[in-house]
C-alpha positions, -999 to 999 in steps of 0.1 A, spaced: 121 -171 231 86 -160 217 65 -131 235 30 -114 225 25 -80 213 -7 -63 218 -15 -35 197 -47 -29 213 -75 -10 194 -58 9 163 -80 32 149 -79 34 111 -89 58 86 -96 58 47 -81 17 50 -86 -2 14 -119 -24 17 -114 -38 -17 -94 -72 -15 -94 -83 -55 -128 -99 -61 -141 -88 -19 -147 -59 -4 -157 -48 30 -122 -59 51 -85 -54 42 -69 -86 31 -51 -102 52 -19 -95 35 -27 -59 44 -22 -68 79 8 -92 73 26 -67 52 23 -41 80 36 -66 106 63 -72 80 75 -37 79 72 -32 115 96 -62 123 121 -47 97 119 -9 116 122 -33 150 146 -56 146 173 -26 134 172 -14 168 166 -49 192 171 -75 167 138 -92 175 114 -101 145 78 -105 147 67 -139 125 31 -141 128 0 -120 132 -40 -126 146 -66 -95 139 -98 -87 158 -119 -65 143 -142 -44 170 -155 -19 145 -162 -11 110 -176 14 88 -172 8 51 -179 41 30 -210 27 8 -243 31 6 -271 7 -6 -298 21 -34 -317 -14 -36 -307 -45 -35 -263 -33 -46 -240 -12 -27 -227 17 -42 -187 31 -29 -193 68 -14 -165 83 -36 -151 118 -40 -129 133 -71 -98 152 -54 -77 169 -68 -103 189 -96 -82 191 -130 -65 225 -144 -98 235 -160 -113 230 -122 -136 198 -138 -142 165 -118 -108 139 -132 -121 104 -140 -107 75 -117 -111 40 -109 -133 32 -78 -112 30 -45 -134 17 -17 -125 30 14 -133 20 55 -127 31 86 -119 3 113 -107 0 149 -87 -35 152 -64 -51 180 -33 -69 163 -21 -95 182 18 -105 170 40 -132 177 73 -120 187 105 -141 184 140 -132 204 151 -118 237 139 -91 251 168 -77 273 170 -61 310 143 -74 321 104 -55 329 126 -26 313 130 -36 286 93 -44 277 86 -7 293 112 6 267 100 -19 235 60 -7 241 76 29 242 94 22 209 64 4 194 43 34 200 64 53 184 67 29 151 32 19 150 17 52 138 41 59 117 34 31 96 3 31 72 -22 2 75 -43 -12 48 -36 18 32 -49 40 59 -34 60 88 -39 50 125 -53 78 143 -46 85 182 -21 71 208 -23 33 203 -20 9 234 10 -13 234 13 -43 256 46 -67 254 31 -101 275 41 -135 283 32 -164 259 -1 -177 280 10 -213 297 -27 -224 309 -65 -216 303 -64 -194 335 -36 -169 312 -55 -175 279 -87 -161 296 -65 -129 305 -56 -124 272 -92 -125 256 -100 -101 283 -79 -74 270 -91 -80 234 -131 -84 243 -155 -71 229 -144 -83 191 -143 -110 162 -111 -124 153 -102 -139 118 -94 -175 113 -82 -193 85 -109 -222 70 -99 -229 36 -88 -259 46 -128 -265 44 -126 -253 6 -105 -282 -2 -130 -310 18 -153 -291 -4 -142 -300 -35 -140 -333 -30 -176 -337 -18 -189 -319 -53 -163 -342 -72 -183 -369 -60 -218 -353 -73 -202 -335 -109 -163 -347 -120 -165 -316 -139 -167 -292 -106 -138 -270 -98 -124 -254 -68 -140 -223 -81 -177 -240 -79 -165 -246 -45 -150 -213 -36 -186 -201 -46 -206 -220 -28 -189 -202 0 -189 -171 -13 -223 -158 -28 -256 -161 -17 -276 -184 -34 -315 -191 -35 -338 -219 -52 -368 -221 -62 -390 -248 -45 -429 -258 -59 -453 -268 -32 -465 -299 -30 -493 -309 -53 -489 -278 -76 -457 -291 -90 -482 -298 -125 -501 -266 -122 -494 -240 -149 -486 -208 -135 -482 -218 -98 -458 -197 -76 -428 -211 -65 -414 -204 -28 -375 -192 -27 -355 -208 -2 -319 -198 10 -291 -222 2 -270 -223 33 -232 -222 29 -215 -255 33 -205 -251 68 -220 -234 98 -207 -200 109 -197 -163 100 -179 -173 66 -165 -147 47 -144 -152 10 -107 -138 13 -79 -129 -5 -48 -146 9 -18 -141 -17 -7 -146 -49 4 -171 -73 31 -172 -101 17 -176 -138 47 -169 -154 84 -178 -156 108 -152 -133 124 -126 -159 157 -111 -152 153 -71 -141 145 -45 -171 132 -79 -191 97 -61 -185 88 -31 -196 70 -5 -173 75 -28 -144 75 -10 -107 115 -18 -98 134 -22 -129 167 -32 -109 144 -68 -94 130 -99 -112 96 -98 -128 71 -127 -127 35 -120 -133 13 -134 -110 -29 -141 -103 -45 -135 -67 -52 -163 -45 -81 -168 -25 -94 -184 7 -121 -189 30 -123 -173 62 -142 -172 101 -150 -144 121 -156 -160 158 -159 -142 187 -127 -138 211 -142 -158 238 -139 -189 215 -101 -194 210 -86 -221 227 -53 -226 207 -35 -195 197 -18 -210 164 -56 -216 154 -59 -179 143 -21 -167 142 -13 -160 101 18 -166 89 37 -162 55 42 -195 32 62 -195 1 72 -220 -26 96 -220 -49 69 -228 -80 59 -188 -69 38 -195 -43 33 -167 -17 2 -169 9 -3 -163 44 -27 -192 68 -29 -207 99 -25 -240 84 8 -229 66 12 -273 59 -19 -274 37 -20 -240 22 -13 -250 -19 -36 -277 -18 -70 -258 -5 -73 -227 -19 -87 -217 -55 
């Protein structure tokens, strides 16, 4: 039997806002490790697990500051050294961030309304507890356990309680049409040409007519849009195997010497923030975890299609 849990409007402090090559959001295996964990801690006690997770963002405040055209991490050096000097250290940027997690929940929820009374008590317990994206949820959070919505009337109930916000959806399925539509222009293009095109702003330059032959005349600079219409933003999604699995202690200096090593490259994505009001189909922006045996390990909505459209 599957049921919704709301975390409604965690505030987070100090999260991670660098996501390999992106900043500015947690990846989104920030959010599916957390859910992870949670569903471990949860299913000890009630044996229920939670397999897939939606995030709406309602604020954001990433710690940087712009001096130009770049943006620049605001960054502090704690603790000072034993000679009370400033220690060197690699840049950590850092957000803070109120989000609503919406969870799928799979298994029975015994005793009735109780038990939902008793699982939100439980939940509020756990979900503090628990660090997200690397930073720690601040105040009493507000947990709902609901009924799976059955018709449009429901649905519209739901987005109610998680308005006003943008929720993530997964898109790299249009990275993939993508690279099709450049194979046909360049054979040589690659899924990271695509993944670009998506990803960083791009300008050309553009003569005006009739001065195209005139030395020295200005050109005008016109903004490449992205490939597709909306609020596109690049993500990381996962990771990818790029080596054979070694038996544990076959790699030195590795994190769990007692577990098999495999080395392994970050995968990225394309993704949409839309507003709440737009969902129609909950599995359009539920993630869930998808794993291969040839080392692949993602999370998407479109868990079917995930190794063939992302870079």
């Amino acid at each position: 039997m599957s049921t919704l849990i709301l975390l409604r409007r965690l505030r987070v402090e100090n999260a991670n806002a660098v996501a390999g090559l992106t900043w500015g959001f947690p990846a989104m295996t920030h959010f599916m490790g957390y859910t992870h964990a949670l569903s471990r801690r949860l299913g000890a006690d009630s044996g229920l697990s939670l397999t897939a997770c939606a995030v709406i963002c309602h604020d954001h405040q990433a710690h940087a500051y712009s001096s130009g055209r770049d943006y620049q991490f605001a960054l502090t050096r704690n603790p000072l050294t034993k000679e009370g000097k400033t220690a060197s250290f690699n840049e950590e940027g850092r957000m803070h961030m109120t989000v609503s997690l919406l969870l799928e929940c799979q298994g029975e929820i015994e005793n009735g309304e109780y038990g939902r009374r008793d699982l939100e008590a439980r939940l509020a317990q756990l979900c503090p507890s628990q660090r997200l994206a690397g930073g720690i949820i601040t105040g009493e959070p507000e947990i709902l356990v609901l009924d799976r919505p059955r018709t449009s009337g429901e649905l519209k109930k739901l987005q109610w309680r998680m308005m006003p916000g943008f929720v993530l959806r997964d898109r790299s399925n249009w990275l993939g049409e993508h690279h099709q539509a450049l194979l046909q222009e360049d054979p040589q293009a690659t899924r990271l040409d695509a993944w670009l095109d998506f990803a960083a702003l791009k300008m050309q330059a553009e003569m005006p007519e009739g001065e195209e032959s005139q030395e020295g005349a200005a050109a005008a600079w016109r903004y490449l849009p992205k490939p597709r219409p909306g609020y596109l933003v690049p993500l990381m999604t996962g990771w990818q195997r790029i080596s054979a699995l070694y038996p544990p202690g076959a790699v030195e200096n590795a994190r769990d010497p007692d577990v098999p090593f495999a080395f392994a490259e970050a995968v990225y994505g394309i993704g949409e923030w839309c507003g709440v009001h737009r969902i129609s189909d909950l599995n359009d922006v539920f993630w869930r975890y998808h794993t291969t045996e040839t080392g692949y390990y993602c999370c998407g909505t479109d868990v079917q299609q995930r190794s063939e459209h992302h870079e």
